[in-house]
N, C-alpha and C positions, 0 to 999 in steps of 0.2 A: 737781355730781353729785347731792347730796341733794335738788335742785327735780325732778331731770330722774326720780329715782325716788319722788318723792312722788305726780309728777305722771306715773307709770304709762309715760313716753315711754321711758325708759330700757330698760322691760323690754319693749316694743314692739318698739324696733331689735333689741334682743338676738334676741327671739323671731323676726323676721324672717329674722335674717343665719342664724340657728342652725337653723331649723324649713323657711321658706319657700324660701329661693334656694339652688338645684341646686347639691349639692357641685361637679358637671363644671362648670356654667358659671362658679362661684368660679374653679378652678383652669384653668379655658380664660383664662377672664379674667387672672389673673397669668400664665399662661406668656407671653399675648403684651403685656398693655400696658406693663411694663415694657420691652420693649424700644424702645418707642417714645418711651420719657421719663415715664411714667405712676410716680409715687412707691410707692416697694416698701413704705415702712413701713404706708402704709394698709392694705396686705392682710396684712403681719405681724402687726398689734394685731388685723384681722378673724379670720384663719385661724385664730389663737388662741382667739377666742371660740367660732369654727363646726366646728371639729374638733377642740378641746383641745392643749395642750404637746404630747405627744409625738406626734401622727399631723404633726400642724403640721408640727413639726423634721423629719419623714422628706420631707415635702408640699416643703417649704421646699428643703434637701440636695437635693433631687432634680431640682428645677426653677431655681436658682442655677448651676447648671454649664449650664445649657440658655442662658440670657439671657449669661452671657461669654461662652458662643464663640458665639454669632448676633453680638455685637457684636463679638469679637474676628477675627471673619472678613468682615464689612461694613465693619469701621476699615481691614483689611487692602487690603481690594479699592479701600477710595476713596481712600487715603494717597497715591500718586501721583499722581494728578489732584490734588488738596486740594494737597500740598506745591506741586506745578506753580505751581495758579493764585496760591498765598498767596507763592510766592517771584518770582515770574518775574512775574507781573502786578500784583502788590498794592507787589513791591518789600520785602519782608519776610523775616527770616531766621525758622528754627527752630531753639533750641537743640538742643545734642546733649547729651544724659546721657551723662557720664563711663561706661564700661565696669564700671569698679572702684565705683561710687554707685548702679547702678541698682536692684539689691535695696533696698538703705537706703530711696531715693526711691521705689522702687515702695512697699513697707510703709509710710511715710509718707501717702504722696499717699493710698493705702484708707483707712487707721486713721485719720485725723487726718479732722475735721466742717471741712466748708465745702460738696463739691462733691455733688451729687445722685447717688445711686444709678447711675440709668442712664448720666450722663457719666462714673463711676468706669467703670465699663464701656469705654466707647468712648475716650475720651484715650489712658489706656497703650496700646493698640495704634496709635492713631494717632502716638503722638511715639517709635514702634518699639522698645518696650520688647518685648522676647523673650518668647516662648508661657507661660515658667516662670513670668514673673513676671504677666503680662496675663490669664492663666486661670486656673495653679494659686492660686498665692499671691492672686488676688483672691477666688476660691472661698473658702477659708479664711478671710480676714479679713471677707470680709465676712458670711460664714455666722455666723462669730462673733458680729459686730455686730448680728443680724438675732435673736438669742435673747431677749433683754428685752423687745424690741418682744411678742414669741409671750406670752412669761409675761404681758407688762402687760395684752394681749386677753383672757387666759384669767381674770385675776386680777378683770378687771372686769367679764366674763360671769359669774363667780360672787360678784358682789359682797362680794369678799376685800379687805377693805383693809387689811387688815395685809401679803398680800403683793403689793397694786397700791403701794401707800407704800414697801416694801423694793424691790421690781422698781426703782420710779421713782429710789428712792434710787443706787439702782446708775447707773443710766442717767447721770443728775447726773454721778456719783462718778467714771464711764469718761470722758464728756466732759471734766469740768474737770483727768482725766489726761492727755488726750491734751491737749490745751492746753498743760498742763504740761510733757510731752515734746516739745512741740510748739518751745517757748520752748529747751527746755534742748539739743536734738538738731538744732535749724533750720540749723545750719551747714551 
């Protein structure tokens, strides 16, 4: 970071993402390429830097319900064919989530790092986890998870490092909890 703003590149991108490129085409841009598998956190740490912390979190809130139910109503629509072809022709079962566990695993499978954004999206309604948990509860937890990423953009548009380092510290700190929960709750 200190080459990248010695050597004036740092505050180029900033000036770019901040000055030049169309807030609508920003947010055209995230409403749809996430849905198509395009990584959320890029435009979390950008929207931070190009609209600041709070317009961000409204930006954010407001197009996060937009991307689960486009995917929770495409998972819906192809789940039948999909199970068809993966059981009947492939010769493969699909487990069933317990009734009484699918909250638990729903809030696991979000919170816990492994699987990308947009396939957090699409799984739970494919392996027919119910509306509650595949929209609202994904809305939440991952609106959650999507807040550091905003401060860490803002923190380093404003060349803050005391709170890009706190931000990132946090970040670390949730990962190696969910880990943690992860080990301790996997039953």
């Amino acid at each position: 970071m200190y080459v990248a703003v010695r050597l004036e590149i740092y505050q180029k991108i900033i000036f770019y993402i901040s000055e030049s490129m169309s807030p609508l085409f920003f947010v055209g841009a995230m409403f749809i390429l996430p849905v198509f598998g395009f990584t959320i956190s890029v435009f979390l740490v950008l929207g931070g830097v190009k609209f600041g912390v709070t317009e961000f979190i409204l930006i954010w809130v407001a197009i996060l319900p937009f991307h689960v139910l486009v995917a929770y109503y495409i998972a819906r629509w192809i789940r039948t064919p999909l199970t068809e072809f993966i059981c009947h022709k492939m010769g493969f079962r699909i487990p069933k989530i317990p009734q009484e566990h699918v909250a638990k695993f729903s809030f696991m499978f979000l919170a816990f790092p492994g699987m990308p954004y947009a396939a957090k999206n699409y799984i739970l309604p494919l392996a027919g986890v119910p509306f509650r948990y595949s929209v609202i509860m994904n809305t939440i937890v991952q609106g959650l998870i999507g807040l550091p990423f905003i401060i860490l953009g803002k923190s380093a548009a404003d060349i803050n490092l005391t709170v890009f380092n706190i931000t990132l510290a946090v970040i670390v700190a949730l990962y190696i909890l969910r880990w943690w929960l992860k080990d301790k709750l996997g039953d």
